[in-house]
Structure formats: C-alpha cells, structure tokens
N, CA, C and O atoms as a GROMACS GRO file, in nm:
protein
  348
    1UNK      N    1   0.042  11.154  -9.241
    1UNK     CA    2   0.179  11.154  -9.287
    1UNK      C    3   0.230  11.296  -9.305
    1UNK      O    4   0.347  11.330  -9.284
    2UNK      N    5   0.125  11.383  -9.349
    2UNK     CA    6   0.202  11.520  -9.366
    2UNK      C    7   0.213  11.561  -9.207
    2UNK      O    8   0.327  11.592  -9.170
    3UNK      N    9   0.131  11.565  -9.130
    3UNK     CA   10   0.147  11.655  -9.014
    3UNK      C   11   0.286  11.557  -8.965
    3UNK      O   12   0.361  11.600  -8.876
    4UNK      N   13   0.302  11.470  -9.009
    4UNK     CA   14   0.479  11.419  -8.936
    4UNK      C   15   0.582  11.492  -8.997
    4UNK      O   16   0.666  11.554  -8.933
    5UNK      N   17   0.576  11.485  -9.168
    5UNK     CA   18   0.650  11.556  -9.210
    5UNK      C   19   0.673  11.689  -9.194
    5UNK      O   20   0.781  11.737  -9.227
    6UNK      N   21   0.576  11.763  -9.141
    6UNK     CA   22   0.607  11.926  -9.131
    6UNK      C   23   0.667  11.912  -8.966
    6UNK      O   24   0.772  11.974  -8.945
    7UNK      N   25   0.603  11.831  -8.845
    7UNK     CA   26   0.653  11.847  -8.758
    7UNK      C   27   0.803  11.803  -8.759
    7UNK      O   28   0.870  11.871  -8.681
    8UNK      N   29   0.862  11.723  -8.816
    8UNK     CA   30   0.992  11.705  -8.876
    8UNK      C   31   1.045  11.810  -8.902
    8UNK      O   32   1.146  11.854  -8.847
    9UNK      N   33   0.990  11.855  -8.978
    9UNK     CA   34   1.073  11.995  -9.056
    9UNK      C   35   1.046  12.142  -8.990
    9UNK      O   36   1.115  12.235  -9.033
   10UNK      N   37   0.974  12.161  -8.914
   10UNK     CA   38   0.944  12.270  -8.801
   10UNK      C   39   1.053  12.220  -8.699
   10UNK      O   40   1.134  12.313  -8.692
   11UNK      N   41   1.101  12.100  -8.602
   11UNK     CA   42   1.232  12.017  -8.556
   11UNK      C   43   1.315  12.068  -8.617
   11UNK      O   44   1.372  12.144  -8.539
   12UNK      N   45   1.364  12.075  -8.718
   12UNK     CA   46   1.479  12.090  -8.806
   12UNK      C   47   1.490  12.222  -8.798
   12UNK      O   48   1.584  12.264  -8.731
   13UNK      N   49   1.422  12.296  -8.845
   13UNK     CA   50   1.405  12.420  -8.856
   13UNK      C   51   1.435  12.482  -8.715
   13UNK      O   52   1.516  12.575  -8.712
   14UNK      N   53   1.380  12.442  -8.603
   14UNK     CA   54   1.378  12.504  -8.436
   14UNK      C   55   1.565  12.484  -8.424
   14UNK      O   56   1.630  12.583  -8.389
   15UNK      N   57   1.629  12.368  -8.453
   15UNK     CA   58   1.732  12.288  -8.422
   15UNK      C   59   1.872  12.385  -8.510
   15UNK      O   60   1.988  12.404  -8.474
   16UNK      N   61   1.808  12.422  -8.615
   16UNK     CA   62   1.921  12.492  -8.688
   16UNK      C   63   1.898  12.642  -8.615
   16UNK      O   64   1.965  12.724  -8.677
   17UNK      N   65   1.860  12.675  -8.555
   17UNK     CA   66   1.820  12.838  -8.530
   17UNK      C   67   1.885  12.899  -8.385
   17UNK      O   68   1.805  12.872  -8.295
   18UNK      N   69   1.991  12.966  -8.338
   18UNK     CA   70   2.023  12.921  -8.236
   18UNK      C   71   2.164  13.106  -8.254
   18UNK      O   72   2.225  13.124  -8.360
   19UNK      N   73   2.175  13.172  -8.172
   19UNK     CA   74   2.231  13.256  -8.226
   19UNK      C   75   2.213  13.408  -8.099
   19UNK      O   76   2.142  13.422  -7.999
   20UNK      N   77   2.293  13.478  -8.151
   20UNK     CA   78   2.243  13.661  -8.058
   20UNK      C   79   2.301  13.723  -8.128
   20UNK      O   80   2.390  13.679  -8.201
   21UNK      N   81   2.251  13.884  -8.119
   21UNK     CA   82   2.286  13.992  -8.180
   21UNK      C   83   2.203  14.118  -8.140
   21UNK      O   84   2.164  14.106  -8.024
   22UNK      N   85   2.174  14.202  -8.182
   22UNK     CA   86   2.132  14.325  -8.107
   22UNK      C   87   1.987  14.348  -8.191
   22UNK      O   88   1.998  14.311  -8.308
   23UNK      N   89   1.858  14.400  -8.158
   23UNK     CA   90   1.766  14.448  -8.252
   23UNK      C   91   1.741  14.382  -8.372
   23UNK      O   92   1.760  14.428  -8.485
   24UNK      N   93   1.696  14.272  -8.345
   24UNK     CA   94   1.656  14.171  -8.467
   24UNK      C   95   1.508  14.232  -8.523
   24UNK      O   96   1.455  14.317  -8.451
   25UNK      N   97   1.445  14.196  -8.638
   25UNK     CA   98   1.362  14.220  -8.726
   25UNK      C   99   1.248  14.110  -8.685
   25UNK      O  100   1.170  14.087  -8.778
   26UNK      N  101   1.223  14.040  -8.568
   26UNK     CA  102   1.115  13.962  -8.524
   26UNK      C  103   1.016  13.953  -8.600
   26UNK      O  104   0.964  13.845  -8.573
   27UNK      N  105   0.936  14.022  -8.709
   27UNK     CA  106   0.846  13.978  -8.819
   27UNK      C  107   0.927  13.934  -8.965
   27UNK      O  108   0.903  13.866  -9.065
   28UNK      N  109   1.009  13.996  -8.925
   28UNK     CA  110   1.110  13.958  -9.091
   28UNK      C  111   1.158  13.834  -9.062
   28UNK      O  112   1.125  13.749  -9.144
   29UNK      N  113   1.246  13.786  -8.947
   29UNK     CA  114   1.274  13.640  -8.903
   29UNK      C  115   1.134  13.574  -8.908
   29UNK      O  116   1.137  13.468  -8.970
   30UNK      N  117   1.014  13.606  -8.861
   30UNK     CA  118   0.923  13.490  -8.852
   30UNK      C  119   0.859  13.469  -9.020
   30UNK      O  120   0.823  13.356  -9.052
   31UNK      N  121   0.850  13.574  -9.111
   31UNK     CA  122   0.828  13.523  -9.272
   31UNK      C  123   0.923  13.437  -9.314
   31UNK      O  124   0.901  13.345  -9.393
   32UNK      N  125   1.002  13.456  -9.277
   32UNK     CA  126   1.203  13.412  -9.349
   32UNK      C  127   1.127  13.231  -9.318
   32UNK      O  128   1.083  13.144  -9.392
   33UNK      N  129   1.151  13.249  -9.136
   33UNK     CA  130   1.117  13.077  -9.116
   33UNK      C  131   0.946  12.991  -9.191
   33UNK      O  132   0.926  12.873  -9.220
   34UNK      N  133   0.839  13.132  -9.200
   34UNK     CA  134   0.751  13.056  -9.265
   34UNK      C  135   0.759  12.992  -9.419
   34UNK      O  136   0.696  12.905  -9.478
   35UNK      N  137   0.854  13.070  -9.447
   35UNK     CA  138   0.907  13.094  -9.590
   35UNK      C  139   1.022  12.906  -9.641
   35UNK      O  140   1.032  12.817  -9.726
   36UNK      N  141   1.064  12.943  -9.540
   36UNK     CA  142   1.164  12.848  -9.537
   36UNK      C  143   1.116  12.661  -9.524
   36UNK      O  144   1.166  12.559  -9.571
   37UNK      N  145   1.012  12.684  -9.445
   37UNK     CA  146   0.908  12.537  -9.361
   37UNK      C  147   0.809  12.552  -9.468
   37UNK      O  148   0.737  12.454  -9.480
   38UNK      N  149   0.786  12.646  -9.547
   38UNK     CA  150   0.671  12.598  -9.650
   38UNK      C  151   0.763  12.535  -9.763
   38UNK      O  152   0.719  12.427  -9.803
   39UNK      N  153   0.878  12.576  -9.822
   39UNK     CA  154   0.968  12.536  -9.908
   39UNK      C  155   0.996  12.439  -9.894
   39UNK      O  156   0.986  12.350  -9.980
   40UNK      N  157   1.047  12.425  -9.756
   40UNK     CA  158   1.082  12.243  -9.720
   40UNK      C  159   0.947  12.153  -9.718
   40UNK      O  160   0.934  12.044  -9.773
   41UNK      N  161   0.877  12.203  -9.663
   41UNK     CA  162   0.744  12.067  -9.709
   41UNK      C  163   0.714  12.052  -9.897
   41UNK      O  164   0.691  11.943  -9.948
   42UNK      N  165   0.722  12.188  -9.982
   42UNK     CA  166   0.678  12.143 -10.102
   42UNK      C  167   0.805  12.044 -10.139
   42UNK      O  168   0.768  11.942 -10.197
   43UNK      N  169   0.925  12.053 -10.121
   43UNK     CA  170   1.044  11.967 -10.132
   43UNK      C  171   1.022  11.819 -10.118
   43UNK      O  172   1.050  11.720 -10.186
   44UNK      N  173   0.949  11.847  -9.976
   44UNK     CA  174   0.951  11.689  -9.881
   44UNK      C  175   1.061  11.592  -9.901
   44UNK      O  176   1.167  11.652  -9.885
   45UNK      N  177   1.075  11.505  -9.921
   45UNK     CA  178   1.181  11.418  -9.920
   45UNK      C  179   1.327  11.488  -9.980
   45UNK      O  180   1.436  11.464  -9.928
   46UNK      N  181   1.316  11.534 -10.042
   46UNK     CA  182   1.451  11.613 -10.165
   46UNK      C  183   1.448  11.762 -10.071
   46UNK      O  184   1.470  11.869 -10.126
   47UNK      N  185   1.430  11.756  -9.984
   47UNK     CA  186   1.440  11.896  -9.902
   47UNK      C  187   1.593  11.943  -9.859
   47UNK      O  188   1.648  11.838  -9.828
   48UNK      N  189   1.668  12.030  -9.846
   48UNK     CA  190   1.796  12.063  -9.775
   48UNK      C  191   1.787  12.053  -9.608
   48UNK      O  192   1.706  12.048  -9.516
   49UNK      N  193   1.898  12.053  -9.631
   49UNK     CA  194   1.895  12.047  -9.443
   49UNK      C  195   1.887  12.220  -9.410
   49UNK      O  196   1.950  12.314  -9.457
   50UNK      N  197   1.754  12.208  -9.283
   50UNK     CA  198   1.788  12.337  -9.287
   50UNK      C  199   1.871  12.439  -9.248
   50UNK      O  200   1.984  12.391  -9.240
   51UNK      N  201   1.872  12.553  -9.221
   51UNK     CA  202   1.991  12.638  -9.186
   51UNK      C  203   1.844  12.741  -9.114
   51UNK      O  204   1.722  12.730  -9.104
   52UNK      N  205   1.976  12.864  -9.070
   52UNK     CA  206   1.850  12.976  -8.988
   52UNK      C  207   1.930  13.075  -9.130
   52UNK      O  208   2.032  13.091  -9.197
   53UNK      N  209   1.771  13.122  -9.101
   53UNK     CA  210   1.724  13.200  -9.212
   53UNK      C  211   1.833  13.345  -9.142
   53UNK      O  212   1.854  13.376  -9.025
   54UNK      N  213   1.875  13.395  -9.249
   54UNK     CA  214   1.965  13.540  -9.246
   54UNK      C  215   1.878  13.643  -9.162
   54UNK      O  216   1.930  13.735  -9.099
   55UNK      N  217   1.728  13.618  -9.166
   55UNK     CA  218   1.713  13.718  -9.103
   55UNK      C  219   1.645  13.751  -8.970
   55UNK      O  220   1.585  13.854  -8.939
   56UNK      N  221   1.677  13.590  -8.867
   56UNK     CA  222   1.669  13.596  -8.773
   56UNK      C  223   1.818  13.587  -8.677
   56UNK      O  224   1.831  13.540  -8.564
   57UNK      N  225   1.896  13.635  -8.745
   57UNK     CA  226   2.022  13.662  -8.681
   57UNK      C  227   2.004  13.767  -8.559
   57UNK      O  228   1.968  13.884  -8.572
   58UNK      N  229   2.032  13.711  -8.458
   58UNK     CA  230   2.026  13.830  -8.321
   58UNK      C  231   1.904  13.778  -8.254
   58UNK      O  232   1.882  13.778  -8.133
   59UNK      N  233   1.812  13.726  -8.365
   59UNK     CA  234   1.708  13.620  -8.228
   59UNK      C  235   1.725  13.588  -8.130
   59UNK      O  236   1.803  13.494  -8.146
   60UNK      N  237   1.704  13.598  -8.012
   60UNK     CA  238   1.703  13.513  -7.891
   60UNK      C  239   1.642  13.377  -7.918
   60UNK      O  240   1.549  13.358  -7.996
   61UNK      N  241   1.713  13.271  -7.836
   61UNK     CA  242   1.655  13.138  -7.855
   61UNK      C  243   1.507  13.137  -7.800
   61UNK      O  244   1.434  13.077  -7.877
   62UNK      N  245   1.429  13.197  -7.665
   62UNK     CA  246   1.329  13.183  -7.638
   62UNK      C  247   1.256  13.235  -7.736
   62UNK      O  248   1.158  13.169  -7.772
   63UNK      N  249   1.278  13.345  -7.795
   63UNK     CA  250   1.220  13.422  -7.899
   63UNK      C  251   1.189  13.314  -8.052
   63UNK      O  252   1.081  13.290  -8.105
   64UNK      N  253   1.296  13.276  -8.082
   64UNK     CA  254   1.338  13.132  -8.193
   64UNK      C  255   1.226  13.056  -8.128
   64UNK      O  256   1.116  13.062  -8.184
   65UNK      N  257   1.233  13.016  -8.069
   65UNK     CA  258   1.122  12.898  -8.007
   65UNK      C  259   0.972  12.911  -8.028
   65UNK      O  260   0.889  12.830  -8.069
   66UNK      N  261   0.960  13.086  -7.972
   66UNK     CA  262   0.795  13.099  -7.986
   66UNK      C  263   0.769  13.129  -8.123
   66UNK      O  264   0.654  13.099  -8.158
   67UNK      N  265   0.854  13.186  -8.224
   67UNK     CA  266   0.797  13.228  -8.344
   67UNK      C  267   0.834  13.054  -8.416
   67UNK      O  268   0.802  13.057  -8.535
   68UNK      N  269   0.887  12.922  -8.379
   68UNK     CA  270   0.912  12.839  -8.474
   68UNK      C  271   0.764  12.735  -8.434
   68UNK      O  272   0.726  12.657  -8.521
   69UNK      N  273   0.699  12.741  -8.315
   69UNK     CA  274   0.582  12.727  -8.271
   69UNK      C  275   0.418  12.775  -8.367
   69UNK      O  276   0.320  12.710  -8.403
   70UNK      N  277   0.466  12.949  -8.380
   70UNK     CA  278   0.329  13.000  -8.433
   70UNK      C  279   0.353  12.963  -8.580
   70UNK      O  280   0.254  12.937  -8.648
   71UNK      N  281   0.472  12.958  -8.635
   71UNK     CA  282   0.482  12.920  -8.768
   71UNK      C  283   0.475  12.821  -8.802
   71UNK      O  284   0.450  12.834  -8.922
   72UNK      N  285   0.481  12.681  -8.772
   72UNK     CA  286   0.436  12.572  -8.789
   72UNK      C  287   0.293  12.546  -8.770
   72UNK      O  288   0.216  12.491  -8.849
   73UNK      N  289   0.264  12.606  -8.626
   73UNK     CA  290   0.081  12.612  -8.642
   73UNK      C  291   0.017  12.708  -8.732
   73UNK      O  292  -0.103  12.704  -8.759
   74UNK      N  293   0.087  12.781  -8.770
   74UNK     CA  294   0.006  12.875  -8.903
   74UNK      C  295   0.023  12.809  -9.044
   74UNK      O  296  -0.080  12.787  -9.108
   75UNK      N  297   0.137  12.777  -9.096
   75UNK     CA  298   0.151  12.698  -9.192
   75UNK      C  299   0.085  12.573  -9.222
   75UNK      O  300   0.049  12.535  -9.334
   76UNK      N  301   0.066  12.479  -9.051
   76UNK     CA  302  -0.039  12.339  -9.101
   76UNK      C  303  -0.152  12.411  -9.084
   76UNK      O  304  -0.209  12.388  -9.191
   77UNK      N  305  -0.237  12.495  -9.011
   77UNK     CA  306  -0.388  12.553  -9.052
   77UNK      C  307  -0.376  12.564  -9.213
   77UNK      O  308  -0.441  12.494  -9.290
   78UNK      N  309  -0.264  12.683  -9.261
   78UNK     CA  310  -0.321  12.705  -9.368
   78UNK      C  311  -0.276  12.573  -9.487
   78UNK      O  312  -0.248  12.614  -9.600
   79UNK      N  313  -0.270  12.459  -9.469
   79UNK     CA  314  -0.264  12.368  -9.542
   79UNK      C  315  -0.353  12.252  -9.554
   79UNK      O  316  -0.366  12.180  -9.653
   80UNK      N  317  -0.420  12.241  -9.428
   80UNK     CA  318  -0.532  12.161  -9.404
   80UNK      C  319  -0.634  12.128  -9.530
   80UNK      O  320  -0.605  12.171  -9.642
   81UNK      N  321  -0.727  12.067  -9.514
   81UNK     CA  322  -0.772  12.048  -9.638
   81UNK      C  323  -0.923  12.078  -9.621
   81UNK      O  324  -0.983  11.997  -9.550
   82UNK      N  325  -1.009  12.198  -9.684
   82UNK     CA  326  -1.142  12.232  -9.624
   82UNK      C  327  -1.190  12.089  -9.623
   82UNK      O  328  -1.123  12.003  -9.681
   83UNK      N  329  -1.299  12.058  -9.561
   83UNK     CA  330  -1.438  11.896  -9.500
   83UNK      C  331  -1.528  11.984  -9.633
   83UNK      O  332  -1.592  12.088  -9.644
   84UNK      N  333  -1.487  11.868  -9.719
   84UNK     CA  334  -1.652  11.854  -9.811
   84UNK      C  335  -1.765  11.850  -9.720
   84UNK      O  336  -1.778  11.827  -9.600
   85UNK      N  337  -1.848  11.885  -9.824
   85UNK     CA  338  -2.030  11.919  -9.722
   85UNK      C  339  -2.059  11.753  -9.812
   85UNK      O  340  -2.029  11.718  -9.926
   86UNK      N  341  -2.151  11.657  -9.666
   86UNK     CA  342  -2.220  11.580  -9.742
   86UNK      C  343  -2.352  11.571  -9.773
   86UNK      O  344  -2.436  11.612  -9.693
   87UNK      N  345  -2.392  11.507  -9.911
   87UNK     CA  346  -2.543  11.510  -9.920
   87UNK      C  347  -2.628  11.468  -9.827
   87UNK      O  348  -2.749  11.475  -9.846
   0.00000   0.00000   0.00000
C-alpha cells in the first residue's frame, strides 16, 4: 500500500512540474522535490495537491523527469523497512 501511495505522489509531483528559465539550481530543485514527496507521504491522505517546488523553476521537463525518477527511488530505499534476522 505504501509503494502505491508514494508512486501516486511521485505522479503528482512529476505532473505539477513543468516550466523553463535560464540556469536552474538542479541539486536545489532535486532536495525541494525530495523534500516535498517525503512531506506528502508523512501527510498521506490529508496531503495538498502538489505544486513545483520554487526551486526548480527553469527546469527542463526532461531534466524534471530524471530528477522526479531518482527521488522517488531514493526516498522509497530510504523508507523500506530493514528484514529482521531469523532464529
């Protein structure tokens, strides 16, 4: 159920993001969106709709695409749940 809900909200997130401008901050946009997709999952249901983060303004959409990719796969790794050791 969670990996639906974040892929939901990584969707949402890709879908609101969409834009150009000159010399964007490409690590500052990709915290902003990790920032943003971790907020919306602790939310989950009571979440906002999302918007693009201020500081991927001037992103290219291919660019939007690959960083809304590594940030969803970095965010569900780091949420996973360690495998107990069994006796």
């Amino acid at each position: 159920m969670r990996r639906y809900t974040t892929a939901a909200a990584a969707a949402a997130l890709l879908l609101s993001l969409t834009g150009c401008g000159s010399e964007p901050d490409v690590a500052a946009c990709k915290a902003a969106m990790g920032k943003q997709l971790r907020d919306t999952m602790a939310a989950g249901a009571n979440a906002p709709e999302g918007s693009r983060p201020a500081a991927c303004d001037g992103v290219d959409t291919k660019t939007l695409e690959r960083l809304a990719g590594e940030v969803t796969a970095e965010v569900i790794d780091s949420t996973q749940l360690q495998p107990t050791a069994t006796p």
